[in-house]
N, C-alpha and C positions, 0 to 999 in steps of 0.2 A: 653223432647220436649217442645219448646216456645209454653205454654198455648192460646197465641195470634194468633197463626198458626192455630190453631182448631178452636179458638172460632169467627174469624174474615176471614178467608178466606177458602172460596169454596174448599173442597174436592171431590175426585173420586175416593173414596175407604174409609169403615172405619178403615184401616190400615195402613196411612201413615208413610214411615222410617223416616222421622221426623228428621232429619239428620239437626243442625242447620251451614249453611253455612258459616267461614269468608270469604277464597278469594280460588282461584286455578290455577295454574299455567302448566302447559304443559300437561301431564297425570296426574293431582295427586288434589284431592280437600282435601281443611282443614275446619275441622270445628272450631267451635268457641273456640274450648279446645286447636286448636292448634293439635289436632291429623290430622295424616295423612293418604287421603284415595287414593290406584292407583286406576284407572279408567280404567273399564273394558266395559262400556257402550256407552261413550261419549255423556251424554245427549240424547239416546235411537238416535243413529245413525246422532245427528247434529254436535257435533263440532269437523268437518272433520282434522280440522287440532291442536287439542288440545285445550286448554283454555290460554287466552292469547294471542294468537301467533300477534306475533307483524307485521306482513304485514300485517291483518286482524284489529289490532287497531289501525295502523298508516293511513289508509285507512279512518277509521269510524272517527278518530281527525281533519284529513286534513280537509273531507267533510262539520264533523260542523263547522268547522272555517268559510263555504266559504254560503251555505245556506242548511237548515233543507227542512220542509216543504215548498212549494208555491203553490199549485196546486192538484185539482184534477186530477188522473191519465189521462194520453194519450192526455193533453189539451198543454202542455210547453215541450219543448227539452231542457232536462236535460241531460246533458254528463253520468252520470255514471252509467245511464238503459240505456241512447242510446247503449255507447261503448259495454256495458254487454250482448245486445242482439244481435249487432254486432259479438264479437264474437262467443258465443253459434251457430251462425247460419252458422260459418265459420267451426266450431267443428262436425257440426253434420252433418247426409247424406242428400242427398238432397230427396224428398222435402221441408223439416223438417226447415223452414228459417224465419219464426217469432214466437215473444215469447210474450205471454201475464204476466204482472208480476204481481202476487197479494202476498198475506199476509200469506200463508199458505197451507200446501198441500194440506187439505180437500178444502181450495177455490179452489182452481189447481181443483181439480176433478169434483167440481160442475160447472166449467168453461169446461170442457173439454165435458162435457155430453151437454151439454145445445149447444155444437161447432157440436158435432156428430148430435143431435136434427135439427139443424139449416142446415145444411151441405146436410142432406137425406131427409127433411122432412117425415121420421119416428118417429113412439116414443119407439118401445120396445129395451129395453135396456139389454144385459148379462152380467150376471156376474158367480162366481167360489164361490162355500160353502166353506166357511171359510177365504172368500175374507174381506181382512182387507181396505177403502181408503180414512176411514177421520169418522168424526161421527157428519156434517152438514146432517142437515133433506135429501138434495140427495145424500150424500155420502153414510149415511147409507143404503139408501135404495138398494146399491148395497153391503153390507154387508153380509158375506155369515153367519151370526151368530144369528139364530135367538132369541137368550135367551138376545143379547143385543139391539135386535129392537124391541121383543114385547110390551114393555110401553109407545113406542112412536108412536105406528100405528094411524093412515092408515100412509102411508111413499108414494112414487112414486109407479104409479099403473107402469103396462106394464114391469116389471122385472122380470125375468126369468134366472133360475141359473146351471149351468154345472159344471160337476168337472174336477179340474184341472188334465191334463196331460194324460183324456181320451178322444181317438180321436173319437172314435162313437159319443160321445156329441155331436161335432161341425159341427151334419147336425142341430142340431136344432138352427144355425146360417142362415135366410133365408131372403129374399127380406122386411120381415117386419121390421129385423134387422135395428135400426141406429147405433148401435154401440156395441161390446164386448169390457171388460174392462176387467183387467188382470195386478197381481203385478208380474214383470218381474221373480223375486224372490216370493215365496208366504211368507210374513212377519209371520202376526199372528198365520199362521196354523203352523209353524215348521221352515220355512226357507226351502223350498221346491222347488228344481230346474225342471226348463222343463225338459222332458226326451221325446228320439226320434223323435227328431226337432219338437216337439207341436207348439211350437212357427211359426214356419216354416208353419206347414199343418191352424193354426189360422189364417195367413197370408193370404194364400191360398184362403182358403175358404170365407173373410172380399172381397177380389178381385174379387171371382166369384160372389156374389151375392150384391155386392156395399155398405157394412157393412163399418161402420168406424173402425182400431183396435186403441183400445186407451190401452198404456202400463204404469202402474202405475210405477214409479223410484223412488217415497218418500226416500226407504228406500237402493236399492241395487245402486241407483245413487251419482255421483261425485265418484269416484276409488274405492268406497268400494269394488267391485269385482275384480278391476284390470284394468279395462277401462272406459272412462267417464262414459257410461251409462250401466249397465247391458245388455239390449239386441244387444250392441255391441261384447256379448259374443257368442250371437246364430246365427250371421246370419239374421237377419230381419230387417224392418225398418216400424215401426208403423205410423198410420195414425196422433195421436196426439200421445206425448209422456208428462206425466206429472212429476214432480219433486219439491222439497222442504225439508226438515229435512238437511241435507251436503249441501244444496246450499249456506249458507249465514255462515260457519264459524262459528255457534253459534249463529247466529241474525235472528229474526223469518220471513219466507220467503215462498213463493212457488212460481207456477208459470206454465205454460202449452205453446205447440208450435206445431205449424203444419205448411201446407203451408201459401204462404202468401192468396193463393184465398182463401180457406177456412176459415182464418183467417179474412180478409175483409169482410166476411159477418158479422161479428157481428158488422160491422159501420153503417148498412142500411136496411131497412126490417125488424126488426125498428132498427132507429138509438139508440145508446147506448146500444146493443145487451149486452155488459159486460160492467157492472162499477163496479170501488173500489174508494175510498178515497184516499188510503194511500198505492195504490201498485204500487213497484215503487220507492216506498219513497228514498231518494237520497245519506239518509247515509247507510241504509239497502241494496241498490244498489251496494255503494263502497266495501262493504263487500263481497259483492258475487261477484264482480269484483275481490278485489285481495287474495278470496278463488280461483276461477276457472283458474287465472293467476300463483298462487303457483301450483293448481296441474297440470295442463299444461306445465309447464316450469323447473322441477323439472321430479327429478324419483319416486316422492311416489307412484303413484299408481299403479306401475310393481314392487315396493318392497311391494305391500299389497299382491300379491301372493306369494312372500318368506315366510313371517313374516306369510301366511296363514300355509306352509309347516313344520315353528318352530311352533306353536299351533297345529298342528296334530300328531307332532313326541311328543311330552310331555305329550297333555289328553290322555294318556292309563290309565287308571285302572279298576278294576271290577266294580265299580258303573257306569260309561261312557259306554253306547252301542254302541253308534255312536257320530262321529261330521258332522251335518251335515250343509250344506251352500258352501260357496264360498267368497274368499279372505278375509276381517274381516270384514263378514257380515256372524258368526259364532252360531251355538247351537249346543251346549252339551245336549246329552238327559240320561238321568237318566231311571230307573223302573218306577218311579212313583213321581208326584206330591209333596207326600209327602219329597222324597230324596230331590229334587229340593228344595224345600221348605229350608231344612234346613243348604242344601251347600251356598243358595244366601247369608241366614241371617249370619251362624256362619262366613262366607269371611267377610262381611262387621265387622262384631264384629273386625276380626284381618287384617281390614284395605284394604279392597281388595270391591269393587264395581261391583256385576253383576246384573241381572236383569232377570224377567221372559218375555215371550212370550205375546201375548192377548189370545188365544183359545188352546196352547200345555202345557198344564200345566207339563209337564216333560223335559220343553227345559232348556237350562240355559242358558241365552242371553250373546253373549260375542262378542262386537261390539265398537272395543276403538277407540279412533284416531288413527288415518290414518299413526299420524306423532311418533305414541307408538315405544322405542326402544326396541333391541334382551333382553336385559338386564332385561328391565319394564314385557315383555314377559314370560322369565321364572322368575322372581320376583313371578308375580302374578298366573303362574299354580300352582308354588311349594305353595302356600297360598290353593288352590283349592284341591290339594296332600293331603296336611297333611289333610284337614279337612274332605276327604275322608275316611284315611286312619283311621284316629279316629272315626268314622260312621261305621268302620268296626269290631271293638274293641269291 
Protein backbone atom coordinates (compact mmCIF):
# COMPACT_ATOMS: atom_id res chain seq x y z
CA UNK A 1 0.00 0.00 0.00
CA UNK A 2 1.30 3.85 -1.13
CA UNK A 3 2.61 4.89 2.62
CA UNK A 4 1.35 8.38 1.35
CA UNK A 5 -2.27 7.18 1.27
CA UNK A 6 -2.13 6.68 5.11
CA UNK A 7 -0.07 9.16 6.01
CA UNK A 8 -1.62 12.16 3.96
CA UNK A 9 -5.26 11.39 3.51
CA UNK A 10 -8.37 11.07 5.64
CA UNK A 11 -9.41 7.59 6.30
CA UNK A 12 -12.83 5.86 7.48
CA UNK A 13 -11.68 2.69 8.65
CA UNK A 14 -8.40 1.42 10.02
CA UNK A 15 -8.56 -1.14 7.30
CA UNK A 16 -8.25 0.20 4.03
CA UNK A 17 -7.92 -2.36 0.71
CA UNK A 18 -5.44 0.00 -0.26
CA UNK A 19 -5.77 -1.11 -3.62
CA UNK A 20 -3.29 1.29 -5.57
CA UNK A 21 -5.32 2.51 -8.84
CA UNK A 22 -3.75 3.01 -12.54
CA UNK A 23 -6.78 3.26 -14.85
CA UNK A 24 -10.22 1.09 -15.53
CA UNK A 25 -12.07 0.52 -18.24
CA UNK A 26 -15.67 -0.97 -18.69
CA UNK A 27 -16.17 -3.61 -15.59
CA UNK A 28 -12.53 -4.19 -14.77
CA UNK A 29 -10.00 -1.94 -12.70
CA UNK A 30 -6.10 -2.23 -12.88
CA UNK A 31 -3.88 -1.40 -10.44
CA UNK A 32 -0.53 -0.17 -10.66
CA UNK A 33 1.01 -3.72 -11.31
CA UNK A 34 -1.08 -4.00 -14.17
CA UNK A 35 -3.19 -6.73 -12.43
CA UNK A 36 -6.56 -7.09 -13.31
CA UNK A 37 -9.67 -6.54 -11.15
CA UNK A 38 -13.69 -7.30 -12.55
CA UNK A 39 -15.92 -5.29 -10.73
CA UNK A 40 -18.44 -6.37 -8.74
CA UNK A 41 -19.42 -3.28 -6.95
CA UNK A 42 -19.23 -0.28 -9.22
CA UNK A 43 -17.96 2.22 -6.94
CA UNK A 44 -20.72 0.98 -4.07
CA UNK A 45 -23.60 1.56 -6.66
CA UNK A 46 -22.25 4.85 -8.93
CA UNK A 47 -20.88 3.89 -12.07
CA UNK A 48 -24.09 3.01 -13.58
CA UNK A 49 -22.82 2.49 -16.73
CA UNK A 50 -19.05 1.11 -16.06
CA UNK A 51 -15.80 3.05 -15.96
CA UNK A 52 -15.15 4.89 -19.04
CA UNK A 53 -18.04 4.68 -20.86
CA UNK A 54 -17.48 7.01 -23.59
CA UNK A 55 -21.09 8.87 -23.97
CA UNK A 56 -20.54 9.81 -20.28
CA UNK A 57 -16.88 11.19 -21.28
CA UNK A 58 -17.63 12.50 -24.41
CA UNK A 59 -20.37 14.43 -22.60
CA UNK A 60 -17.88 15.71 -19.55
CA UNK A 61 -15.06 16.86 -22.82
CA UNK A 62 -17.64 18.72 -24.89
CA UNK A 63 -18.93 20.62 -21.77
CA UNK A 64 -15.30 21.67 -20.60
CA UNK A 65 -14.47 22.80 -23.89
CA UNK A 66 -17.62 25.16 -23.79
CA UNK A 67 -17.66 26.54 -19.85
CA UNK A 68 -16.81 24.94 -16.12
CA UNK A 69 -17.89 26.78 -13.43
CA UNK A 70 -19.91 30.52 -13.58
CA UNK A 71 -22.19 30.88 -10.97
CA UNK A 72 -23.76 30.07 -8.05
CA UNK A 73 -26.46 27.49 -8.26
CA UNK A 74 -30.09 28.56 -9.44
CA UNK A 75 -28.77 32.30 -10.40
CA UNK A 76 -27.70 31.52 -14.59
CA UNK A 77 -29.55 29.09 -17.16
CA UNK A 78 -27.19 26.76 -18.00
CA UNK A 79 -28.50 24.10 -20.60
CA UNK A 80 -27.29 20.88 -19.25
CA UNK A 81 -29.22 21.13 -15.62
CA UNK A 82 -31.78 22.90 -17.41
CA UNK A 83 -32.24 20.01 -20.09
CA UNK A 84 -31.46 17.30 -17.12
CA UNK A 85 -34.29 18.51 -15.07
CA UNK A 86 -36.44 18.84 -17.98
CA UNK A 87 -36.30 15.55 -18.53
CA UNK A 88 -36.16 13.72 -15.15
CA UNK A 89 -39.53 15.65 -14.87
CA UNK A 90 -40.84 14.16 -18.24
CA UNK A 91 -39.61 10.65 -16.73
CA UNK A 92 -41.30 10.74 -13.66
CA UNK A 93 -45.12 10.66 -12.29
CA UNK A 94 -46.58 13.62 -11.81
CA UNK A 95 -46.46 15.61 -9.30
CA UNK A 96 -42.92 14.86 -9.00
CA UNK A 97 -41.72 17.96 -11.80
CA UNK A 98 -38.76 19.79 -10.18
CA UNK A 99 -35.44 18.79 -9.29
CA UNK A 100 -33.10 20.56 -7.01
CA UNK A 101 -29.43 19.58 -8.01
CA UNK A 102 -26.79 19.47 -5.38
CA UNK A 103 -23.42 17.53 -4.82
CA UNK A 104 -24.28 14.44 -3.13
CA UNK A 105 -26.79 12.28 -1.69
CA UNK A 106 -26.44 12.98 1.84
CA UNK A 107 -27.02 16.85 0.52
CA UNK A 108 -30.12 15.39 -1.40
CA UNK A 109 -31.47 14.32 1.97
CA UNK A 110 -30.59 17.24 4.06
CA UNK A 111 -32.49 19.24 1.21
CA UNK A 112 -35.29 16.96 1.21
CA UNK A 113 -35.97 17.30 5.16
CA UNK A 114 -35.50 20.86 5.43
CA UNK A 115 -38.46 20.76 2.00
CA UNK A 116 -40.73 18.30 4.24
CA UNK A 117 -39.95 20.96 7.39
CA UNK A 118 -40.72 23.94 5.24
CA UNK A 119 -43.84 22.37 3.16
CA UNK A 120 -45.91 21.31 6.87
CA UNK A 121 -44.55 23.61 9.26
CA UNK A 122 -43.91 20.51 11.54
CA UNK A 123 -40.59 19.29 12.93
CA UNK A 124 -40.76 15.65 13.88
CA UNK A 125 -39.32 13.78 11.55
CA UNK A 126 -39.39 9.29 10.87
CA UNK A 127 -37.31 7.20 10.16
CA UNK A 128 -36.64 3.11 9.91
CA UNK A 129 -33.69 1.28 12.51
CA UNK A 130 -31.12 0.55 10.46
CA UNK A 131 -32.01 3.34 8.01
CA UNK A 132 -28.84 4.23 6.09
CA UNK A 133 -29.27 8.26 4.10
CA UNK A 134 -25.99 10.13 4.14
CA UNK A 135 -23.74 10.72 7.36
CA UNK A 136 -24.24 14.96 7.21
CA UNK A 137 -25.02 16.09 10.94
CA UNK A 138 -29.10 15.70 9.54
CA UNK A 139 -28.79 12.82 7.68
CA UNK A 140 -27.45 11.07 10.42
CA UNK A 141 -29.79 12.05 12.57
CA UNK A 142 -32.26 9.92 10.69
CA UNK A 143 -29.87 6.94 10.82
CA UNK A 144 -31.30 4.09 12.15
CA UNK A 145 -27.74 2.91 13.63
CA UNK A 146 -27.04 4.01 16.86
CA UNK A 147 -23.36 2.74 17.58
CA UNK A 148 -22.59 5.30 14.45
CA UNK A 149 -24.24 8.35 15.87
CA UNK A 150 -23.27 8.18 19.37
CA UNK A 151 -19.96 10.33 19.11
CA UNK A 152 -21.68 12.89 17.41
CA UNK A 153 -24.81 13.79 19.66
CA UNK A 154 -26.97 15.81 20.39
CA UNK A 155 -27.95 15.27 16.31
CA UNK A 156 -31.71 16.75 15.29
CA UNK A 157 -34.00 16.61 18.13
CA UNK A 158 -37.83 15.57 17.20
CA UNK A 159 -36.83 12.04 15.41
CA UNK A 160 -38.52 9.18 15.86
CA UNK A 161 -37.84 5.69 14.44
CA UNK A 162 -40.20 2.60 13.05
CA UNK A 163 -39.30 -0.58 11.54
CA UNK A 164 -39.28 -1.33 8.26
CA UNK A 165 -41.95 -3.47 6.64
CA UNK A 166 -44.23 -3.36 10.06
CA UNK A 167 -47.43 -1.86 9.32
CA UNK A 168 -48.57 -1.45 13.20
CA UNK A 169 -45.64 1.12 13.20
CA UNK A 170 -47.04 3.58 10.92
CA UNK A 171 -49.95 4.84 13.31
CA UNK A 172 -47.20 6.49 14.97
CA UNK A 173 -47.02 8.51 11.74
CA UNK A 174 -49.54 11.59 12.92
CA UNK A 175 -50.54 15.29 12.38
CA UNK A 176 -47.11 16.07 14.22
CA UNK A 177 -45.54 14.30 11.42
CA UNK A 178 -43.59 16.59 8.66
CA UNK A 179 -42.23 13.95 7.00
CA UNK A 180 -41.13 9.89 7.04
CA UNK A 181 -38.10 9.01 5.14
CA UNK A 182 -37.52 5.57 3.82
CA UNK A 183 -34.71 3.83 1.44
CA UNK A 184 -37.01 2.39 -1.16
CA UNK A 185 -34.55 -0.61 -1.07
CA UNK A 186 -33.32 -0.64 2.72
CA UNK A 187 -29.24 -0.51 1.64
CA UNK A 188 -27.32 -0.92 4.85
CA UNK A 189 -29.49 -3.30 6.84
CA UNK A 190 -29.34 -6.24 4.02
CA UNK A 191 -30.85 -4.94 0.77
CA UNK A 192 -34.26 -5.52 2.21
CA UNK A 193 -37.56 -5.20 0.07
CA UNK A 194 -41.01 -3.74 1.09
CA UNK A 195 -43.14 -6.60 1.58
CA UNK A 196 -47.10 -6.38 1.43
CA UNK A 197 -47.48 -3.00 -0.35
CA UNK A 198 -45.71 -1.25 2.94
CA UNK A 199 -44.91 1.15 0.75
CA UNK A 200 -48.51 1.47 -0.44
CA UNK A 201 -50.23 1.41 3.31
CA UNK A 202 -46.86 4.42 4.00
CA UNK A 203 -48.41 6.06 1.37
CA UNK A 204 -51.66 5.98 2.70
CA UNK A 205 -51.29 6.87 5.87
CA UNK A 206 -48.43 10.32 4.87
CA UNK A 207 -52.15 11.26 2.84
CA UNK A 208 -54.43 10.82 5.82
CA UNK A 209 -52.68 12.79 8.20
CA UNK A 210 -50.57 15.44 5.62
CA UNK A 211 -47.15 13.83 6.35
CA UNK A 212 -44.64 14.41 3.49
CA UNK A 213 -43.27 10.72 2.15
CA UNK A 214 -39.83 11.38 1.27
CA UNK A 215 -38.23 7.98 -0.57
CA UNK A 216 -34.42 7.64 -0.46
CA UNK A 217 -33.26 6.21 -4.27
CA UNK A 218 -29.33 6.87 -3.49
CA UNK A 219 -28.89 3.36 -4.03
CA UNK A 220 -31.87 1.27 -5.87
CA UNK A 221 -32.20 4.43 -8.44
CA UNK A 222 -31.37 4.83 -12.15
CA UNK A 223 -32.12 0.79 -13.45
CA UNK A 224 -30.45 -0.77 -10.70
CA UNK A 225 -33.81 -2.72 -10.16
CA UNK A 226 -35.11 -2.52 -13.56
CA UNK A 227 -36.91 0.73 -13.65
CA UNK A 228 -35.71 4.35 -13.39
CA UNK A 229 -36.49 4.46 -9.89
CA UNK A 230 -37.04 1.65 -7.46
CA UNK A 231 -40.50 2.74 -6.19
CA UNK A 232 -41.53 2.40 -9.77
CA UNK A 233 -41.56 -1.20 -8.78
CA UNK A 234 -44.35 -0.82 -5.90
CA UNK A 235 -46.74 1.11 -7.15
CA UNK A 236 -46.44 4.51 -5.29
CA UNK A 237 -45.40 7.91 -5.82
CA UNK A 238 -43.55 9.71 -2.93
CA UNK A 239 -44.00 13.29 -1.92
CA UNK A 240 -40.09 14.12 -2.41
CA UNK A 241 -38.18 11.52 -4.12
CA UNK A 242 -34.37 11.78 -3.36
CA UNK A 243 -31.35 10.30 -5.62
CA UNK A 244 -27.46 10.45 -6.22
CA UNK A 245 -24.68 7.49 -6.31
CA UNK A 246 -25.93 6.05 -10.44
CA UNK A 247 -27.02 9.61 -11.15
CA UNK A 248 -23.88 11.00 -12.63
CA UNK A 249 -22.16 7.87 -14.33
CA UNK A 250 -19.41 7.97 -11.85
CA UNK A 251 -19.07 11.95 -11.22
CA UNK A 252 -20.21 12.92 -7.79
CA UNK A 253 -23.73 14.19 -7.64
CA UNK A 254 -27.12 14.14 -5.95
CA UNK A 255 -30.13 15.73 -5.96
CA UNK A 256 -33.94 15.86 -4.59
CA UNK A 257 -37.52 16.53 -6.54
CA UNK A 258 -41.08 17.18 -5.79
CA UNK A 259 -43.67 19.32 -6.92
CA UNK A 260 -42.98 22.46 -8.19
CA UNK A 261 -45.32 24.31 -5.26
CA UNK A 262 -43.48 22.61 -2.79
CA UNK A 263 -40.50 23.24 -4.48
CA UNK A 264 -41.13 27.11 -4.62
CA UNK A 265 -41.20 27.55 -1.17
CA UNK A 266 -37.59 27.33 -0.53
CA UNK A 267 -37.43 30.74 -2.91
CA UNK A 268 -39.25 32.85 -0.12
CA UNK A 269 -40.13 32.66 3.64
CA UNK A 270 -36.88 33.31 3.55
CA UNK A 271 -35.50 33.67 0.39
CA UNK A 272 -32.47 31.24 -0.43
CA UNK A 273 -34.52 28.51 1.49
CA UNK A 274 -31.58 26.08 -0.22
CA UNK A 275 -28.17 27.12 -1.39
CA UNK A 276 -25.14 25.11 -2.82
CA UNK A 277 -22.17 26.57 -4.80
CA UNK A 278 -21.40 23.98 -6.97
CA UNK A 279 -24.70 22.14 -7.53
CA UNK A 280 -25.55 22.05 -10.86
CA UNK A 281 -22.20 22.42 -11.78
CA UNK A 282 -22.32 22.02 -15.79
CA UNK A 283 -19.92 19.43 -16.58
CA UNK A 284 -21.25 17.20 -13.49
CA UNK A 285 -24.63 18.11 -15.14
CA UNK A 286 -23.53 16.80 -18.78
CA UNK A 287 -22.75 13.55 -17.21
CA UNK A 288 -25.96 12.88 -15.68
CA UNK A 289 -27.49 14.13 -18.84
CA UNK A 290 -25.89 11.50 -21.15
CA UNK A 291 -26.10 8.77 -17.98
CA UNK A 292 -29.96 9.06 -17.74
CA UNK A 293 -30.10 9.47 -21.95
CA UNK A 294 -28.11 6.01 -22.25
CA UNK A 295 -30.28 4.43 -19.77
CA UNK A 296 -33.47 5.75 -21.30
CA UNK A 297 -32.75 5.03 -24.75
CA UNK A 298 -31.20 1.76 -24.58
CA UNK A 299 -32.54 -1.59 -23.02
CA UNK A 300 -30.01 -1.77 -19.92
CA UNK A 301 -32.29 -1.56 -17.47
CA UNK A 302 -34.90 -4.54 -18.31
CA UNK A 303 -31.63 -6.45 -19.07
CA UNK A 304 -30.59 -5.66 -15.15
CA UNK A 305 -33.56 -8.24 -14.48
CA UNK A 306 -32.15 -10.90 -16.72
CA UNK A 307 -28.57 -10.60 -15.69
CA UNK A 308 -30.55 -10.43 -11.96
CA UNK A 309 -31.99 -14.07 -12.98
CA UNK A 310 -28.04 -15.30 -14.32
CA UNK A 311 -26.62 -14.38 -10.64
CA UNK A 312 -29.40 -16.30 -8.89
CA UNK A 313 -29.12 -19.44 -11.15
CA UNK A 314 -25.20 -19.54 -10.24
CA UNK A 315 -24.82 -18.31 -6.31
CA UNK A 316 -25.99 -21.87 -5.10
CA UNK A 317 -23.81 -23.27 -2.82
CA UNK A 318 -23.79 -24.32 1.05
CA UNK A 319 -22.05 -21.18 2.27
CA UNK A 320 -24.92 -18.75 0.21
CA UNK A 321 -28.34 -18.89 2.46
CA UNK A 322 -29.97 -16.45 0.47
CA UNK A 323 -29.70 -13.77 -2.31
CA UNK A 324 -31.23 -11.22 -1.40
CA UNK A 325 -32.41 -7.77 -3.31
CA UNK A 326 -33.52 -6.97 -6.58
CA UNK A 327 -32.15 -6.51 -10.34
CA UNK A 328 -28.13 -5.73 -9.62
CA UNK A 329 -28.76 -4.13 -6.59
CA UNK A 330 -27.69 -7.73 -5.03
CA UNK A 331 -26.38 -9.67 -1.36
CA UNK A 332 -25.29 -12.73 -0.84
CA UNK A 333 -25.55 -13.59 2.81
CA UNK A 334 -23.32 -16.02 4.36
CA UNK A 335 -23.57 -17.59 8.31
CA UNK A 336 -21.56 -15.08 9.61
CA UNK A 337 -19.52 -12.08 9.37
CA UNK A 338 -16.80 -13.94 9.65
CA UNK A 339 -17.52 -16.05 6.05
CA UNK A 340 -18.18 -12.72 4.49
CA UNK A 341 -15.17 -11.50 5.62
CA UNK A 342 -12.97 -13.83 4.08
CA UNK A 343 -15.00 -14.48 0.56
CA UNK A 344 -14.70 -10.35 -0.08
CA UNK A 345 -10.80 -10.61 0.71
CA UNK A 346 -9.55 -14.02 -0.75
CA UNK A 347 -12.12 -12.67 -4.41
CA UNK A 348 -10.09 -9.62 -4.53
CA UNK A 349 -6.62 -11.50 -3.85
CA UNK A 350 -7.79 -13.64 -7.26
CA UNK A 351 -8.99 -10.56 -8.90
CA UNK A 352 -12.71 -10.24 -8.46
CA UNK A 353 -14.12 -6.97 -6.41
CA UNK A 354 -16.93 -7.31 -3.88
CA UNK A 355 -17.82 -5.41 -0.86
CA UNK A 356 -19.49 -5.47 2.55
CA UNK A 357 -22.85 -3.96 3.60
CA UNK A 358 -22.84 -0.69 6.46
CA UNK A 359 -24.88 -2.60 9.42
CA UNK A 360 -25.23 -6.64 7.81
CA UNK A 361 -22.07 -7.82 8.44
CA UNK A 362 -22.95 -11.35 6.62
CA UNK A 363 -24.13 -9.71 3.23
CA UNK A 364 -21.72 -9.75 0.31
CA UNK A 365 -22.38 -6.63 -1.72
CA UNK A 366 -22.69 -7.48 -5.44
CA UNK A 367 -23.76 -4.35 -7.22
CA UNK A 368 -21.74 -3.99 -10.79
CA UNK A 369 -22.44 -1.93 -13.70
CA UNK A 370 -25.39 -1.93 -15.18
CA UNK A 371 -23.66 -2.25 -18.53
CA UNK A 372 -21.55 -5.83 -16.84
CA UNK A 373 -21.83 -8.69 -19.55
CA UNK A 374 -23.32 -12.71 -19.25
CA UNK A 375 -19.74 -13.59 -19.65
CA UNK A 376 -18.17 -10.81 -16.89
CA UNK A 377 -21.11 -12.54 -14.88
CA UNK A 378 -20.31 -16.00 -14.73
CA UNK A 379 -16.47 -15.00 -14.83
CA UNK A 380 -16.74 -13.63 -11.63
CA UNK A 381 -19.31 -16.10 -9.53
CA UNK A 382 -17.05 -18.94 -10.76
CA UNK A 383 -14.09 -16.73 -8.71
CA UNK A 384 -16.73 -16.49 -5.65
CA UNK A 385 -17.18 -20.77 -6.36
CA UNK A 386 -13.92 -21.81 -6.08
CA UNK A 387 -13.17 -19.68 -3.18
CA UNK A 388 -16.23 -21.06 -1.41
CA UNK A 389 -15.63 -24.28 -2.33
CA UNK A 390 -12.03 -24.15 -0.79
CA UNK A 391 -13.49 -22.48 2.64
CA UNK A 392 -15.13 -25.73 2.61
CA UNK A 393 -11.99 -28.02 2.37
Amino acid sequence: MNPDFIKYQAQTSPYPLGMEVSHAIGSYIFDTNNKKYLDFVAGVSACTLGHQNKRVNDAIKDQLDKYSHVMVYGEYSQSPAVEYCKLMASLLPAPLDKTYLVNSGTEGIEGALKLAKRTTGRSQLISCHNAYHGNTMGSMSVMGFEERKQAFRPLLPDVDFITFNNETDLQKITTRTAGIILETIQGGAGFIEPHNDFLKKVRARCTEVGAMMILDEIQPGFGRTGKLFGFQNYDVVPDIVVMGKGMGGGMPVGAFTASSAMMDLLTENPKLGHITTFGGHPVIASACLATLKELTETNIMTEALEKEKLFRSLLVHPLIQEVRGKGLMLAAMTASADITNEVILKCQDRGLILFWLLFEGCAIRITPPLTISEEEIREGCAIILEVMNEMMI
